[in-house]
C-alpha positions as CSV (number, residue, x, y, z in Angstrom):
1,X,104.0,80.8,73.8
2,X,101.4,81.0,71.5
3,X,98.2,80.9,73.9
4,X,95.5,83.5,74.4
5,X,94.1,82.3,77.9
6,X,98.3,82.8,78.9
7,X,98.3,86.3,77.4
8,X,95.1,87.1,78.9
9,X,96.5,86.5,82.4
10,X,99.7,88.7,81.7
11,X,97.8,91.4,80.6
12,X,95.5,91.1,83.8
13,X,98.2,90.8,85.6
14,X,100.3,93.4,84.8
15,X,97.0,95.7,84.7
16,X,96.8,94.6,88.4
17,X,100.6,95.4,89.2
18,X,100.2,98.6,87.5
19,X,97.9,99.9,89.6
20,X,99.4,98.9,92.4
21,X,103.1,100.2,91.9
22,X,101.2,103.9,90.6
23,X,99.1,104.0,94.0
24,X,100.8,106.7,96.2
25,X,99.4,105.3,99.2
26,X,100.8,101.8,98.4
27,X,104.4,101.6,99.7
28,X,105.8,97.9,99.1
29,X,108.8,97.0,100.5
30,X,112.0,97.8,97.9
31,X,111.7,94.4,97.0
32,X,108.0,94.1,96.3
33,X,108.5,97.4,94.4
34,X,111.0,96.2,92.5
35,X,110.4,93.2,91.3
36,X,106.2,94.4,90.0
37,X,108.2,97.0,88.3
38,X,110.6,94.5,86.6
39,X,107.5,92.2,85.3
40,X,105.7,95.5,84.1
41,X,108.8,95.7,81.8
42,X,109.3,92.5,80.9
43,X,106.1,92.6,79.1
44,X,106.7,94.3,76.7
45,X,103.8,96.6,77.1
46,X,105.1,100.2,76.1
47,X,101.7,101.6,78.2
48,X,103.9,101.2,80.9
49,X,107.4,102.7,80.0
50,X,106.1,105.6,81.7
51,X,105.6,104.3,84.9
52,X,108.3,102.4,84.6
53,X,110.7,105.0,84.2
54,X,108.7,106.9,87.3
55,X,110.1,103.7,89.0
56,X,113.6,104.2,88.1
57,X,114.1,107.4,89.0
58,X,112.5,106.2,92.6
59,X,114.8,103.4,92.5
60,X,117.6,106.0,91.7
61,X,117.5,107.4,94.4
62,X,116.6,104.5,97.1
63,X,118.3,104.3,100.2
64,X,118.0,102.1,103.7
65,X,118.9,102.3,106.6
66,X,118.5,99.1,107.7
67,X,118.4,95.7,105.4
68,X,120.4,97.3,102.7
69,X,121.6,93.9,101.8
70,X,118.3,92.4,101.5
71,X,116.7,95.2,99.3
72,X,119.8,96.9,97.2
73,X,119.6,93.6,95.2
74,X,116.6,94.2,94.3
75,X,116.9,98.1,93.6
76,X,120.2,97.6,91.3
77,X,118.3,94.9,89.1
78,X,115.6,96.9,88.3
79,X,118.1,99.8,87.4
80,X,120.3,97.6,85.5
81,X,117.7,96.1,83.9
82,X,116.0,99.3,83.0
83,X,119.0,100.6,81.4
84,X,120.1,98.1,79.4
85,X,116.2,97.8,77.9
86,X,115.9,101.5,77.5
87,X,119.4,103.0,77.2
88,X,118.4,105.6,79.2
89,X,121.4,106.4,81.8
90,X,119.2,109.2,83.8
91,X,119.4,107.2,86.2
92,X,123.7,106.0,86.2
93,X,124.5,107.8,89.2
94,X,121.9,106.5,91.6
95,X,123.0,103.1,89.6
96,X,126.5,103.4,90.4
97,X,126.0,104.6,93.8
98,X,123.8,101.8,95.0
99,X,126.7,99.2,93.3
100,X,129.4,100.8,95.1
101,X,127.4,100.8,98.3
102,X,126.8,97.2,98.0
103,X,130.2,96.5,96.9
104,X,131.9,98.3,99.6
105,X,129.2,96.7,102.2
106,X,130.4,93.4,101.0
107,X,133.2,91.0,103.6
108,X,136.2,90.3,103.6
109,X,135.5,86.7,102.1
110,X,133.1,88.1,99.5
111,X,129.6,87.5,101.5
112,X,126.6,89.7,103.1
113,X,124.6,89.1,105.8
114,X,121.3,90.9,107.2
115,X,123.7,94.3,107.0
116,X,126.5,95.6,105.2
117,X,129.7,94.3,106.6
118,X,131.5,96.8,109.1
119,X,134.5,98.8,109.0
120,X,136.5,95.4,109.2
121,X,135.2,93.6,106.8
122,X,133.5,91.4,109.4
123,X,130.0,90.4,109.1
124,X,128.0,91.9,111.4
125,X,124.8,89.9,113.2
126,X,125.4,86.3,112.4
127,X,127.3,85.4,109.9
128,X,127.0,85.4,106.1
129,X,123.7,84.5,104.5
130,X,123.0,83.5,100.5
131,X,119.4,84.8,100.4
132,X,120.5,88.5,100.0
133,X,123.7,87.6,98.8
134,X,122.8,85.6,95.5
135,X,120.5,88.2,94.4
136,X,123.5,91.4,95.1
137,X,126.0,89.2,93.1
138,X,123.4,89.2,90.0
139,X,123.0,92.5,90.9
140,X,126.3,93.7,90.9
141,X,127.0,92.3,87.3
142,X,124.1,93.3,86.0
143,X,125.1,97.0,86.8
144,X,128.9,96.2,85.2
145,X,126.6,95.2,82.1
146,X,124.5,98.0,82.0
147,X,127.7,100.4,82.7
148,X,129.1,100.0,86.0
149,X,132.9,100.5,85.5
150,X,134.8,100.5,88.5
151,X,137.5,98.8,90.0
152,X,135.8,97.6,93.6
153,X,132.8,96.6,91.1
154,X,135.2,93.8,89.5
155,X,136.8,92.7,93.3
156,X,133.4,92.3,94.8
157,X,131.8,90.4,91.6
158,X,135.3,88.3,91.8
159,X,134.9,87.6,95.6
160,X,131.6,86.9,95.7
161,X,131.6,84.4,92.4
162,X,134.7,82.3,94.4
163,X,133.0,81.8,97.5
164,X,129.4,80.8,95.8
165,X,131.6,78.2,93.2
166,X,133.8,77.3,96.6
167,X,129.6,76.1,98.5
């Protein structure tokens, strides 16, 4: 904790990502994006609230086409998380809509797969997978943490939480 060749490599680090999430021409994948943009502000640095909060508003208002399941996770966490570090609810409605998207995209059992679920409730493609659903069900309550109130928030957080303690 207390180790300067440590800190030396977070602030290298994080000098590095921060180049990389400013570029323009540099378009990661929502994930990719997401996740340098969470570790710029988990370090504390306030340099980088700026960019950070550039990031948010992006994140705000994200949307895919395809692989929703796979990056939403991702998106919501770095909104949630920005909000509950910054208190700064610009950014609640492209928050809330990304949750409810996800939520509504969720099975009938409580699981996602490569895509939101279809009008059913059936899983569309083959069958449920935990590598994008773990990450939406942290997701989802980190959103009810950071302000997220709604009713289909709570069932899908409930569905999902049974069927992971059920595996």
């Amino acid at each position: 904790y207390d180790c300067a060749k440590s800190r030396r490599i977070l602030e290298q680090g994080c000098k590095a990502l921060a180049l990389r999430v400013a570029d323009p021409s540099d378009r990661q994948n929502a994930i990719t994006h997401s996740v340098n943009t969470l570790a710029l502000m988990a370090s504390g640095n306030p340099e980088y609230l700026p960019l950070v909060r550039k990031e948010a508003r992006w994140a705000a208002d994200y949307s895919a086409g395809t692989f929703q399941t796979w990056h939403y996770g991702y998106v919501i966490m770095l909104l949630s998380e920005y909000v509950l570090a910054t208190g700064d609810d610009s950014v609640m409605p492209g928050l809330r809509r990304l949750a409810l998207e996800a939520a509504n995209g969720q099975s009938i059992v409580g699981s996602w797969g490569h895509r939101f679920a279809g009008s059913d409730g059936r899983l569309v493609g083959y069958g449920m997978m935990n590598s994008p659903g773990l990450p939406l069900t942290i997701s989802l309550i980190l959103a009810r943490e950071a302000g997220v109130d709604d009713p289909k928030l709570e069932e899908a957080i409930e569905k999902s939480a049974k069927l992971i303690r059920f595996y």
